[in-house]
C-alpha positions in Angstrom: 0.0 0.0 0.0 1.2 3.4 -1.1 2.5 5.3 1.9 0.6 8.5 2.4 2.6 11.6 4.2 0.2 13.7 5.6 0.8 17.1 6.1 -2.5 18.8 6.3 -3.1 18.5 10.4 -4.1 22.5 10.5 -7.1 21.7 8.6 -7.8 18.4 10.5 -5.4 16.2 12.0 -4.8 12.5 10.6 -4.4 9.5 11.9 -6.5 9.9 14.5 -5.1 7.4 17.9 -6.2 4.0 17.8 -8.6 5.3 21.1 -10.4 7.9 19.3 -11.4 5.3 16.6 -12.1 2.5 19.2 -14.4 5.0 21.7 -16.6 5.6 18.8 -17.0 2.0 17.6 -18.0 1.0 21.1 -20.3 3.8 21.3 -22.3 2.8 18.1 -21.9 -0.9 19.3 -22.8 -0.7 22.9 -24.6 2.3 23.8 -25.7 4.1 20.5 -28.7 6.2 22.4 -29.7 9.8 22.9 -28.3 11.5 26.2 -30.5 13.3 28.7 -33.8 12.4 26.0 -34.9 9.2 27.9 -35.0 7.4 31.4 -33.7 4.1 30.1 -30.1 2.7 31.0 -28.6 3.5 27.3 -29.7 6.9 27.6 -28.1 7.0 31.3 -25.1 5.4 29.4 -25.2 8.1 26.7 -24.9 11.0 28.9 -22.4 9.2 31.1 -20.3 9.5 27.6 -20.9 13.4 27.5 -20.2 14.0 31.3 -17.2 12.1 30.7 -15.5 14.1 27.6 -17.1 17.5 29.3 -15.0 16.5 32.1 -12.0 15.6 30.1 -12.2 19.0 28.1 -12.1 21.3 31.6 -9.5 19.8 33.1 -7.6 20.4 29.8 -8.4 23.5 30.1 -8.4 24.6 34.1 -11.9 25.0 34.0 -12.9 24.3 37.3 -16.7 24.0 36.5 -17.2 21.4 33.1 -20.8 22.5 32.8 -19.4 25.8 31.5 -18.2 23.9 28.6 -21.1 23.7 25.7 -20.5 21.2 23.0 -20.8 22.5 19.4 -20.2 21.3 15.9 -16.7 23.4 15.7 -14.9 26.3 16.4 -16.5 28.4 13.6 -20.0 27.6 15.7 -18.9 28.3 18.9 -17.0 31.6 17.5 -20.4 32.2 16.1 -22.1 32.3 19.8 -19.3 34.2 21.0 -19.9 36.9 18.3 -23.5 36.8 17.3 -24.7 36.1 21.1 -22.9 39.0 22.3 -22.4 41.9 20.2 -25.0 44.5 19.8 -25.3 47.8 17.5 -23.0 50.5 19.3 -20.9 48.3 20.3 -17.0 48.5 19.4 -14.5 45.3 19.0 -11.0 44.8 18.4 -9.4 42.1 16.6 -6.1 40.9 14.7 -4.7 41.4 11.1 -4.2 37.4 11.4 -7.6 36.2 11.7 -9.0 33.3 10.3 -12.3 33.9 8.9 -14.0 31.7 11.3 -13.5 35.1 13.1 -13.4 37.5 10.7 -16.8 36.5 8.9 -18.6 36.9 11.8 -17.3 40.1 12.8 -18.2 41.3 9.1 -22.1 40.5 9.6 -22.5 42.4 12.5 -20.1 45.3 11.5 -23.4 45.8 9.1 -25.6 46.1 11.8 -23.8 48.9 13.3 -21.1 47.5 15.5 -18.1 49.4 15.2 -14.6 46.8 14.3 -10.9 48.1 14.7 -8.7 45.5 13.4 -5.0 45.6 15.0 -2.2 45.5 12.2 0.4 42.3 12.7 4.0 42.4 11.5 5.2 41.0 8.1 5.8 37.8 10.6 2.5 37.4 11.8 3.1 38.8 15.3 1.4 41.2 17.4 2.3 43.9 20.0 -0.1 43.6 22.6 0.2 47.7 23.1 -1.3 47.9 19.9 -4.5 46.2 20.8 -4.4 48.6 24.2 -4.0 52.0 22.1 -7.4 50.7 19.7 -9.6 50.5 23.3 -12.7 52.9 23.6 -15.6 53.6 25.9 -17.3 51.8 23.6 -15.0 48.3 23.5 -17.2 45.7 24.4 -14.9 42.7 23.6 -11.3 41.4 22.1 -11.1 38.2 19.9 -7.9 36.6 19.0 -6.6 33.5 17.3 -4.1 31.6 19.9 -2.1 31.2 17.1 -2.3 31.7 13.2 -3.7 28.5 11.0 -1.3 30.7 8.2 2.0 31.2 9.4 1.5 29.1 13.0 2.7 32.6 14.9 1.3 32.4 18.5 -0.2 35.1 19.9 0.5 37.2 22.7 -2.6 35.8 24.7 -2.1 36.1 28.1 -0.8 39.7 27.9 -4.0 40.7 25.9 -6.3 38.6 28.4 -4.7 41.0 31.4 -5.1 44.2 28.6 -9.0 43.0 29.0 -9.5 42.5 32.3 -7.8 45.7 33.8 -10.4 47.1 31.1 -13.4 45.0 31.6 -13.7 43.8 28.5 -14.8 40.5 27.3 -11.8 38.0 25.9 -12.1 35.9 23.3 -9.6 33.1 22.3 -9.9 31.3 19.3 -7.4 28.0 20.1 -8.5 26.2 16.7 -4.9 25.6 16.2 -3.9 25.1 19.6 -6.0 23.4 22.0 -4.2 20.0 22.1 -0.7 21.1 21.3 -0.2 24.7 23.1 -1.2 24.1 27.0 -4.1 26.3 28.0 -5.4 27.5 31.4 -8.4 30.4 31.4 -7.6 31.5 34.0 -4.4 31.8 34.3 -4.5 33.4 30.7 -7.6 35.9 31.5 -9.5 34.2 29.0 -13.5 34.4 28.5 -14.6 33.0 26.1 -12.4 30.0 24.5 -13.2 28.4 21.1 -11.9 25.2 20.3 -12.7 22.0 17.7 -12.0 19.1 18.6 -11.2 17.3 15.1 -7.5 19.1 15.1 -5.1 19.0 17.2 -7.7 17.6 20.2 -7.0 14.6 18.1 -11.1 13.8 17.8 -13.0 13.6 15.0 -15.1 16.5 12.7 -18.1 17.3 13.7 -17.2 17.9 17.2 -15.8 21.5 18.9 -17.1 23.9 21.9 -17.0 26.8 23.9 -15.9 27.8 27.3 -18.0 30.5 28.9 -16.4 32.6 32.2 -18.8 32.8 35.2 -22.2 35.1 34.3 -21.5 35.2 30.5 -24.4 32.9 29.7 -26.5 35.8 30.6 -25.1 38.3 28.3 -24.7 35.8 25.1 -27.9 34.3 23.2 -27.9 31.5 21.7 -27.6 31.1 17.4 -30.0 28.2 17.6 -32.8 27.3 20.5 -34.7 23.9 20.9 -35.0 21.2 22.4 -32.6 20.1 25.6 -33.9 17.3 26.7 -34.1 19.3 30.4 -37.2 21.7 31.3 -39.3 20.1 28.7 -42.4 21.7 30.5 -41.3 25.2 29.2 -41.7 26.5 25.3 -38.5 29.1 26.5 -34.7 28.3 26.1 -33.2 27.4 29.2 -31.0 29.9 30.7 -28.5 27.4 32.8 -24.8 25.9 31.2 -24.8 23.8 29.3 -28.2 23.2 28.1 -28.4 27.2 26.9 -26.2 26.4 23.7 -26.9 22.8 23.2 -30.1 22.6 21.6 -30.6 19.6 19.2 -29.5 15.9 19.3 -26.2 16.3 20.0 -23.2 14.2 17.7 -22.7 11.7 20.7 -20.5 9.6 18.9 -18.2 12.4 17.7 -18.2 13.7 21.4 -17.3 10.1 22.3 -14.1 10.1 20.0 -13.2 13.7 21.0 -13.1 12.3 24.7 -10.4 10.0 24.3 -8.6 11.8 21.8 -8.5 14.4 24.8 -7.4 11.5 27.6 -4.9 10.2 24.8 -3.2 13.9 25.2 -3.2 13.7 28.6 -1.6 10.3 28.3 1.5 11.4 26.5 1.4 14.4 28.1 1.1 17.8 26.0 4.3 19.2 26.5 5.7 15.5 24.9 3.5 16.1 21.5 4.8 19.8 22.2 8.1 19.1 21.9 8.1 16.5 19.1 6.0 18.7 16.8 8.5 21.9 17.4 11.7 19.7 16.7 9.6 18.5 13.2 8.9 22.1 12.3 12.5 23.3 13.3 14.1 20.6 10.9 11.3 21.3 8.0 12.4 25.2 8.6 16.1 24.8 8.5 16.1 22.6 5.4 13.5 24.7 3.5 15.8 27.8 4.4 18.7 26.5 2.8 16.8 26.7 -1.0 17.2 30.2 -2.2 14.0 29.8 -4.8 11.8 29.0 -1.2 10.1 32.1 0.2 9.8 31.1 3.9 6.4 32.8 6.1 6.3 33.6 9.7 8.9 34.0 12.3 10.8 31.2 11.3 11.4 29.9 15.1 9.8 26.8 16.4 9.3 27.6 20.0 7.4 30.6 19.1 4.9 28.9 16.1 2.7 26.3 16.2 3.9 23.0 13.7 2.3 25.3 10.9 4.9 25.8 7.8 4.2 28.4 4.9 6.4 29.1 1.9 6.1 29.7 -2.0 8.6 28.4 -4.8 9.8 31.2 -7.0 8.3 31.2 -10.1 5.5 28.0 -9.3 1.8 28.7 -8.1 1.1 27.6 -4.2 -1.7 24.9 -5.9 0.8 23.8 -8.4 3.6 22.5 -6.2 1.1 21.3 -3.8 -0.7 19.4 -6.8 2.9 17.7 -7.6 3.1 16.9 -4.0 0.0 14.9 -3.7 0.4 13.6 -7.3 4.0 13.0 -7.8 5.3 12.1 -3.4 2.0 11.7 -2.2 2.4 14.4 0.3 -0.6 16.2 1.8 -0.4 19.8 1.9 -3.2 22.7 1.9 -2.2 25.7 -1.2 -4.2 29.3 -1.3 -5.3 31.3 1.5 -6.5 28.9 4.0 -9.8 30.5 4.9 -7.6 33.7 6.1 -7.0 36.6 3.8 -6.8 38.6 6.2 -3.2 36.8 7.3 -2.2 36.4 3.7 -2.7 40.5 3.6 0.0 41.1 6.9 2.6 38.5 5.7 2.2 39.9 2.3 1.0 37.0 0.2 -2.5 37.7 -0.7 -4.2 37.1 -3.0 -2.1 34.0 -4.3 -1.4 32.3 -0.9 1.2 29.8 0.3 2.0 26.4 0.2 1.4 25.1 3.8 2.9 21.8 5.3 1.4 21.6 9.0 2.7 19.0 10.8 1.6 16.2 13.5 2.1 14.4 16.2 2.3 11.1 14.3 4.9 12.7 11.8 8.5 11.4 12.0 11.8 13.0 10.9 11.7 10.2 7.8 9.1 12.8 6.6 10.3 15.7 7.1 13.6 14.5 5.1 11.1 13.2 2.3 9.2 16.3 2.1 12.5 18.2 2.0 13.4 15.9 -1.1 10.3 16.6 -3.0 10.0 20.4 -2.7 14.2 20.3 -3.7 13.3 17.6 -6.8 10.2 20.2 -7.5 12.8 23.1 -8.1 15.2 21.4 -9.8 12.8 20.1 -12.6 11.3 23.4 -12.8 14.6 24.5 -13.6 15.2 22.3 -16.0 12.3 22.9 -18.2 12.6 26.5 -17.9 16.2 26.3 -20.1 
């Protein structure tokens, strides 16, 4: 069987542990009911699963109560309560140059109905000066998003200096952790964070369909809900309960994707984050150095692993992003993602809109075999352009 390198984990990671895949077939096999619908044991067994992963995601996260963790579909739906819920006409927000339009949509819908956005410049590098984001605060600022670290270039953020920015202000902090929750550890309150966003088919090592939202104390009462329904709790009342989690969980919810997000989460804790950490920055160090030392390779970002995520973005001169990513898949059967990776607001800062990058974003299950074949094929890539151009 032809060996596959995959090298696409910033849109969704792959292969997924053996316990992810296993917690899912035992769900549909064993248990396979609704949770919190019915009285009956498989329902009891249902919920047990969702208590469980709840659990599992708070302690990831130093949330100290789980039921302020609501379960959605993604990031880009929790990011959507966080937003939509909160926001109202008058209002001002700040945001980033380096957001990924799971952010910046949003923010573009309501900046229609009168809610005022300042969007905070980034260097050529992706990074941001957190003095920056203090100069752009009003009497008006009602809240602060910002990605944990950029799905683009892999630069992380300055969150924990922004989240105190926020608080000595009073103003609501957002952290969208799309690209870090599972790789980057995380604590809310330590950070100052209010509001974080996370999927859980990433770096959470779970599978799509699966994601949430961690609310700070009292929040739930100044965010609606996108979507109301049925809870399975106060069934006696035609009105959306008010109480975590139930508030922003209307609808069956995907139980068996929750299932596989639970022990993709235990499976981090098992190998401990700062192990997958540390493997992923010494793979992203060695894919940098070698892609460095080809003068026809554009490198993005800061170029230094301790301060990125295992996100790699560079253009060949002369060659289209979706042309050497084409000869990748077709010719090395490498995975990569070309374009503007649903942020063209990044690809403006670093300078590479509106053609994009080439991006490599690496994994835990990667190895340094890899990284040496992927160095191969982008140097074979060159060389053959080369060739045919004389």
């Amino acid at each position: 069987m032809e060996k596959i390198i995959y090298m696409d984990n910033a849109a969704t990671s792959w292969p997924k542990p053996e316990a992810t895949i296993t917690a899912m077939v035992a769900y549909a096999q064993a248990v396979g009911a609704n949770p919190g619908r019915s009285g009956h044991r498989l329902s009891v067994d249902a919920g047990r699963v969702v208590l469980d992963t709840r659990e599992s995601v708070a302690e990831l996260f130093g949330v100290r109560n789980l039921l302020r963790v609501a379960f959605t579909k993604n990031a880009t739906e929790a990011l959507n309560i966080a937003i939509r819920g909160l926001l109202k006409p008058g209002d001002h927000v700040i945001t980033s140059g380096m957001e990924h339009n799971s952010v910046m949509r949003p923010l573009r819908t309501i900046e229609k109905r009168g809610v005022e956005l300042s969007i905070v410049p980034c260097s050529p590098a992706g990074e941001l000066d957190p003095d920056d984001v203090r100069r752009q605060i009003k009497g008006n600022t009602r809240a602060i998003y910002l990605t944990h670290a950029s799905n683009v270039t892999g630069t992380i953020m300055p969150v924990s200096e922004v989240g105190k920015i926020a608080r000595d202000r009073g103003i609501v902090f957002c952290v969208d952790a799309a690209q870090t929750a599972g790789v980057i550890p995380i604590d809310v309150k330590a950070m100052a964070i209010d509001l974080l966003a996370f999927t859980g088919h990433k770096s959470l090592f779970g599978p799509q369909g699966t994601g949430g939202l961690y609310l700070a104390d009292g929040l739930e009462k100044k965010i609606d809900p996108i979507m109301t329904g049925g809870t399975g709790s106060r069934s006696e009342s035609e009105e959306q309960p008010e109480f975590l989690p139930d508030r922003y969980e209307s609808g069956t919810p995907n139980t068996i994707g929750i299932a596989g997000l639970g022990a993709g989460v235990r499976f981090i804790r098992s190998v401990g984050i700062e192990t997958i950490r540390k493997k992923e920055m010494s793979l992203a160090a060695m894919l940098m150095a070698g892609l460095q030392s080809m003068p026809e390779v554009t490198l993005y970002g800061c170029g230094d692993a301790t301060r990125q995520t295992a996100v790699v973005s560079f253009t060949i001169s002369g060659m289209s992003p979706s042309e050497v990513s084409m000869i990748l898949d077709e010719q090395y059967s490498i995975m990569s993602r070309p374009g503007l990776q649903c942020a063209p607001a990044a690809h403006r800062t670093i300078g590479t809109f509106s053609g994009g990058t080439v991006r490599l974003s690496l994994g835990y299950f990667l190895e340094e075999d890899d990284i040496r074949t992927a160095l191969s094929a982008v140097d074979r890539i060159i060389h053959t352009k080369k060739g045919a151009a004389r």
